[in-house]
C-alpha positions as CSV (number, residue, x, y, z in Angstrom):
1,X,29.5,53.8,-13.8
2,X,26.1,52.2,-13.5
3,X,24.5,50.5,-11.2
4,X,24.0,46.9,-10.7
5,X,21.7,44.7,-9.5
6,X,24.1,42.8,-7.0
7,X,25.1,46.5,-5.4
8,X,21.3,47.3,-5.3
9,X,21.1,43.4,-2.9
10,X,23.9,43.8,-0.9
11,X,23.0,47.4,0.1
12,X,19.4,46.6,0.8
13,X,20.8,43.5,2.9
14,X,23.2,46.2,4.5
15,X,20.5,48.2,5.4
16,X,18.4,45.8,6.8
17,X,20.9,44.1,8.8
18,X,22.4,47.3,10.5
19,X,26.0,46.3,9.4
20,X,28.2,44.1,6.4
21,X,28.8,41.6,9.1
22,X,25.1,40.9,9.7
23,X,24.3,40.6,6.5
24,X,26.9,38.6,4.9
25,X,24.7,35.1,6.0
26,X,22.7,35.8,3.8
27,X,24.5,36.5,0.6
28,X,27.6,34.1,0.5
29,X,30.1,36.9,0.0
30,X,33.3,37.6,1.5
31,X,33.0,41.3,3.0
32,X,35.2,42.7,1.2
33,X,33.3,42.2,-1.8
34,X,30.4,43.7,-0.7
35,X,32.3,47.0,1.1
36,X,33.4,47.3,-2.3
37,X,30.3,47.2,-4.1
38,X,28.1,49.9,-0.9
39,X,31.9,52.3,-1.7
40,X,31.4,52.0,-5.4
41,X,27.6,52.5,-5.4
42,X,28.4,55.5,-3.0
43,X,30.6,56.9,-5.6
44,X,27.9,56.4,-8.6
45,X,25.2,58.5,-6.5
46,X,27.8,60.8,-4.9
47,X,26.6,60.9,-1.9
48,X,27.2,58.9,1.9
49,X,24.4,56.2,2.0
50,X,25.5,54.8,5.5
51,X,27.1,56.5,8.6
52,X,29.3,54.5,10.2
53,X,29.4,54.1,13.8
54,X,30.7,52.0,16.7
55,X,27.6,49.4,16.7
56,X,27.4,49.3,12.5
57,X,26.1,51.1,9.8
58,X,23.0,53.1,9.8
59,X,21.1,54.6,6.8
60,X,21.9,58.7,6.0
61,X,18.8,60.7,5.0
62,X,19.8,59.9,1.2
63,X,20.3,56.4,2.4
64,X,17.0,56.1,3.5
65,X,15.6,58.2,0.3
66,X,17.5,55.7,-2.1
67,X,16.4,52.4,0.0
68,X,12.6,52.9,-1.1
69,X,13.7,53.2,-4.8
70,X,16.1,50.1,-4.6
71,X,13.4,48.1,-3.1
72,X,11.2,49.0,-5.9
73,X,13.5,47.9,-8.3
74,X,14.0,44.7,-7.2
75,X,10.3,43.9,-6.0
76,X,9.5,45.0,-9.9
77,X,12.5,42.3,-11.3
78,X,11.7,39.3,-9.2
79,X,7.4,40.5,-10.4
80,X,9.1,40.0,-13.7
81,X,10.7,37.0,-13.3
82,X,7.7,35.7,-12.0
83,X,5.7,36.5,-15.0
84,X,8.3,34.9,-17.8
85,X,8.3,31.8,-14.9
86,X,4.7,31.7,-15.7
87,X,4.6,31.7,-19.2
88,X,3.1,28.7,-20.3
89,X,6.0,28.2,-23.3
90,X,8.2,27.9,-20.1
91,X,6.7,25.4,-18.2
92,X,8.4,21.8,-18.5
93,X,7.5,18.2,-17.3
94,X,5.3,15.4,-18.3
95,X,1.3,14.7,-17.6
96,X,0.4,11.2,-17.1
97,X,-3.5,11.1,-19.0
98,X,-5.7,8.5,-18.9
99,X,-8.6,8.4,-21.4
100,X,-11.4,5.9,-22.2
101,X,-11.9,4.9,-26.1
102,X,-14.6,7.1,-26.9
103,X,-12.5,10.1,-25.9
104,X,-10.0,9.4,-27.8
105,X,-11.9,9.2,-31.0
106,X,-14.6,12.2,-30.5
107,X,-13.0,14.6,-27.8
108,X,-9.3,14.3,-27.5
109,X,-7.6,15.4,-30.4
110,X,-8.6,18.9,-30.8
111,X,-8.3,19.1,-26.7
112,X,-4.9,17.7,-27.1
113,X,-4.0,19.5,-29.8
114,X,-5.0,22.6,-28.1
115,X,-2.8,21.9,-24.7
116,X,0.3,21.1,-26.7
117,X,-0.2,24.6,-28.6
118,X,-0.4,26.2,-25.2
119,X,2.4,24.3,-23.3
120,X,4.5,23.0,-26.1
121,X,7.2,22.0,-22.8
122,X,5.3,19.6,-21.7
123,X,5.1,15.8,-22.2
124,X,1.7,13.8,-22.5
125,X,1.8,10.7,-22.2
126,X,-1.8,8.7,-23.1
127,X,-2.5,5.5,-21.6
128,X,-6.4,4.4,-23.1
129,X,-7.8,1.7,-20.9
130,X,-11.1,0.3,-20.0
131,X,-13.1,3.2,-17.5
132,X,-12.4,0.5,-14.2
133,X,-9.0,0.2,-14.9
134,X,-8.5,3.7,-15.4
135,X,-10.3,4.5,-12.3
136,X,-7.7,2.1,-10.6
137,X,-4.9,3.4,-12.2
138,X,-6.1,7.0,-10.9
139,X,-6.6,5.9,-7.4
140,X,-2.8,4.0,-7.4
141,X,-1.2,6.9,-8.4
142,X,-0.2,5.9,-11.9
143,X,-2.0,8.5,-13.6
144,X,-2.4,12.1,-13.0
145,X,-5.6,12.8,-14.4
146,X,-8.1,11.2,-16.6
147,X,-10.5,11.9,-18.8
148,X,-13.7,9.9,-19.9
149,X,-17.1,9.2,-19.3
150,X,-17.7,10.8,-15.2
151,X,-21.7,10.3,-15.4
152,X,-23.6,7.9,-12.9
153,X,-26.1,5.5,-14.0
154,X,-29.2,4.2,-11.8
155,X,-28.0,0.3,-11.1
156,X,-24.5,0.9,-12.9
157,X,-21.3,0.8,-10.9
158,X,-20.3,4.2,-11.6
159,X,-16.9,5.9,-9.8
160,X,-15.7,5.8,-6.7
161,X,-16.6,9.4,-5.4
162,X,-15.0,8.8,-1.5
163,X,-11.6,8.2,-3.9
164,X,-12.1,10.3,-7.3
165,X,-13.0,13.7,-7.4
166,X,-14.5,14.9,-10.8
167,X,-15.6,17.8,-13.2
168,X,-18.2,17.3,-15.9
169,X,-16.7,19.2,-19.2
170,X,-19.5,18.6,-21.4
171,X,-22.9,16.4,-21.5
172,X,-24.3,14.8,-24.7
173,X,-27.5,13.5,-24.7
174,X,-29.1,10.0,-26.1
175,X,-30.4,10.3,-29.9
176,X,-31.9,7.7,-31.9
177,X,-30.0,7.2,-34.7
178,X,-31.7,6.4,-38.2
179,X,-31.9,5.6,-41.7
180,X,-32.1,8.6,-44.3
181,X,-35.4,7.6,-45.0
182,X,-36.9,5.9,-42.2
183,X,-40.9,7.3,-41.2
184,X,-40.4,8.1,-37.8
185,X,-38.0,11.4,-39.3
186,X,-41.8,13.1,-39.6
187,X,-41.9,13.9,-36.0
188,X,-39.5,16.0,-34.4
189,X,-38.5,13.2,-31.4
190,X,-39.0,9.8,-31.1
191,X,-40.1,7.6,-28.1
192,X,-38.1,4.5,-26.9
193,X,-41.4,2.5,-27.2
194,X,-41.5,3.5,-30.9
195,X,-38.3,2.0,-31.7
196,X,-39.7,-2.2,-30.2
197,X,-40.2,-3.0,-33.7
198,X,-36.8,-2.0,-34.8
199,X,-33.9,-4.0,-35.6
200,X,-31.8,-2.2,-32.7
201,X,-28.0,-2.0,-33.2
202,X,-25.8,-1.5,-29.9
203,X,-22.3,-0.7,-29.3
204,X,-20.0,-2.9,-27.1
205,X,-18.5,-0.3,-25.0
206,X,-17.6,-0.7,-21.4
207,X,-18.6,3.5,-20.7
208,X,-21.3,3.1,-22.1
209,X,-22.9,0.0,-21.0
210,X,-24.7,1.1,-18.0
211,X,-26.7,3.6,-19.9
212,X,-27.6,1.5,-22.5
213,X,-28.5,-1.3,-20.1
214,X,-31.2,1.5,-19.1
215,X,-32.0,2.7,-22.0
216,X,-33.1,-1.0,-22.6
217,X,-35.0,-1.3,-19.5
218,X,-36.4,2.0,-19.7
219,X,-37.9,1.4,-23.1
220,X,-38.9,-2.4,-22.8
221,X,-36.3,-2.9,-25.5
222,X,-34.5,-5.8,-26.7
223,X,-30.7,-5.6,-28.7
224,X,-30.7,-7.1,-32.0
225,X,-27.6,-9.5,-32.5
226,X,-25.3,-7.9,-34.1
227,X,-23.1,-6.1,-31.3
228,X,-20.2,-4.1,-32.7
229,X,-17.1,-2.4,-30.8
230,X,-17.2,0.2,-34.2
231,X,-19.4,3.2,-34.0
232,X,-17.8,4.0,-37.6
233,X,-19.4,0.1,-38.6
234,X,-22.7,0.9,-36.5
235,X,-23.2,4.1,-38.6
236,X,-22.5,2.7,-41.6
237,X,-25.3,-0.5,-40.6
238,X,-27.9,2.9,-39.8
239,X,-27.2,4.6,-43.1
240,X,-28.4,1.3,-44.7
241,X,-31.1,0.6,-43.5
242,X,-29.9,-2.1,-41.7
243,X,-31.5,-1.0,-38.0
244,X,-31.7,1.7,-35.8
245,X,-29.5,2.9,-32.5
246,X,-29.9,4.7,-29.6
247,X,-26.5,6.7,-28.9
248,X,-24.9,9.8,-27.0
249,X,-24.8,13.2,-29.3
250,X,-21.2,13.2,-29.0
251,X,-20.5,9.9,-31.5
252,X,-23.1,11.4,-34.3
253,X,-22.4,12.5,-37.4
254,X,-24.9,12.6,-40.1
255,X,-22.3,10.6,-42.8
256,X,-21.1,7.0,-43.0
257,X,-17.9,6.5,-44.3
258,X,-18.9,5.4,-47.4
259,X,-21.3,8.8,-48.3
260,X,-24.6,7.4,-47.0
261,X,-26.5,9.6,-45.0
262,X,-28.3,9.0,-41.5
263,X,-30.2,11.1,-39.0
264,X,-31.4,11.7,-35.5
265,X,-33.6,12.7,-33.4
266,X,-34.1,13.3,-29.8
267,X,-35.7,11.1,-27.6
268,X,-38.6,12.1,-25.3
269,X,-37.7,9.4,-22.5
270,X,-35.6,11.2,-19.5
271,X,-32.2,9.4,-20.0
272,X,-29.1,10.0,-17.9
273,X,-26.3,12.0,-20.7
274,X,-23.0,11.0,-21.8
275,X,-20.7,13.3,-19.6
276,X,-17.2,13.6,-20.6
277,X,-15.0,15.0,-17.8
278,X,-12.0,14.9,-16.0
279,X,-10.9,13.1,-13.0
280,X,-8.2,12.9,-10.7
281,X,-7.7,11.4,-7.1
282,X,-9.2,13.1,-4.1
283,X,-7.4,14.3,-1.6
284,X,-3.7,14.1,-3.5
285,X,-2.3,17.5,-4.6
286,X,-1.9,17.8,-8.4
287,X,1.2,18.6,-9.8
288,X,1.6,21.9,-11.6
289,X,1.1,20.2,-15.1
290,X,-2.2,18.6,-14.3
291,X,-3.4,22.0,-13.1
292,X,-2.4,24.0,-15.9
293,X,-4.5,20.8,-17.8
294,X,-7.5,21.8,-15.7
295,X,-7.5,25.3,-16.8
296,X,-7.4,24.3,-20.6
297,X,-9.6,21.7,-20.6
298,X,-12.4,24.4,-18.8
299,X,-11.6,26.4,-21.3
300,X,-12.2,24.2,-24.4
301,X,-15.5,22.6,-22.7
302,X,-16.4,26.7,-22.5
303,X,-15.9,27.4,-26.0
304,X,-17.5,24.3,-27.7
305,X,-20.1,23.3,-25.2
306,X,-22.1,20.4,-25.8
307,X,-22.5,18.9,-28.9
């Protein structure tokens, strides 16, 4: 006969309580059942485990000898039980993310994409909102974490540190964006105060508004009027000639959607970077799901870097 698992607990509980009657609290049986299972494991080893005695049971020498193995077994199946718990296929429940518009376009699907892959039992559920009203959202409770632009802008509003606790994942500096053909593509960078006679084209975005408001003041600039909520329809105004822009790394790409090409080059002026990160509320303990989302996202920001 072999032996089981529930004879290897109730003799260890024997053992340790000094009797059956001492230790049946703690396992729910009647005592029958386990003077049944200690006789039957007695008869499988073929030897006396226990001496009995007026004031209980006490472990024999072999009792004692088989008590180290049994607690080895089962300190190496509860390790293992552990370790499929762990497994992030096993983990279940649902994240509640927050994420600002220019994550969502240029950061967040391959990051998603990459958490799903790794914990396909768990829900995500994206809420994209203005960076204030994800910031409240974060602070209420509604969401779990969030991620978007974390940086902090000289004269800008920023984040709440007392309330939001964040980690920078990557930082994308300010390029001026320009034509395919434009002159100033001779030098390797470009200054702001190069760029006053430009036609300068902005984008109406609420995370980026405080750097550009100081990119502006920083290069005695002015915003031409044309103001568009579409980087797709700002690169495609570049590419043509049309003006110029002065935007974070992380929203380049050196194609319009209709083919036509534009550049970039870095610019000399100190300016405070694009950082995409992730924040959550201070103070509040994270549930297991937002952690494990903590350990991917570092990951992904490790492997990829900044653009």
């Amino acid at each position: 006969m072999k032996i089981t698992v529930k004879q290897l607990g109730y003799f260890i509980a024997v053992a340790e309580a000094g009797s059956i009657a001492g230790a049946l609290p703690g396992l729910n049986v009647s005592q029958s059942v386990v003077t049944e299972a200690i006789h039957k494991l007695e008869g499988t080893l073929g030897t006396a485990l226990f001496a009995r005695h007026a004031r209980g049971m006490g472990l024999t020498h072999a009792g004692h000898q088989f008590l180290r193995h049994a607690e080895a077994v089962m300190a190496a199946l509860d390790s293992a039980e552990r370790s499929i718990r762990a497994r992030p296929d096993a983990v279940q429940g649902t994240l509640n993310l927050g994420v600002g518009s220019l994550v969502t376009a240029y950061y967040l699907p391959e990051l998603l994409a990459r958490f799903e892959r790794v914990f396909p039992g768990v829900t995500v559920n994206v809420t994209e909102d203005r960076r204030q009203d994800i910031e409240h959202r974060l602070i209420g409770g509604e969401l779990d974490l969030a991620v978007m632009n974390v940086a902090s802008y000289g004269g800008g509003a920023g984040l709440d540190r007392q309330a939001i606790e964040t980690r920078t994942l990557i930082r994308a500096p300010w390029l001026a964006w320009l034509p395919g053909n434009h002159p100033l593509l001779g030098s390797q960078s470009v200054s702001l105060s190069q760029l006053r006679g430009e036609r300068l084209l902005t984008l109406k975005s609420d995370e980026l508004e405080d750097g550009t408001r100081q990119m502006l003041k920083l290069g005695g600039l002015r915003a031409a009027g044309l103001r568009t909520s579409s980087t797709e329809a700002l690169r495609s105004l570049v590419a043509l000639g049309l003006g110029v822009a002065v935007l974070p790394s992380l929203l380049y790409r050196p194609w319009s959607l209709e083919g036509d090409r534009l550049a970039s080059r870095p610019i000399t002026e100190s300016l405070p970077p694009l950082e995409v990160g992730v924040a959550w509320r201070r103070g509040s303990p994270l549930p297991s799901v937002a952690e494990q989302f903590l350990v991917v996202v570092g990951e992904h920001a490790r492997t990829h870097g900044s653009p």
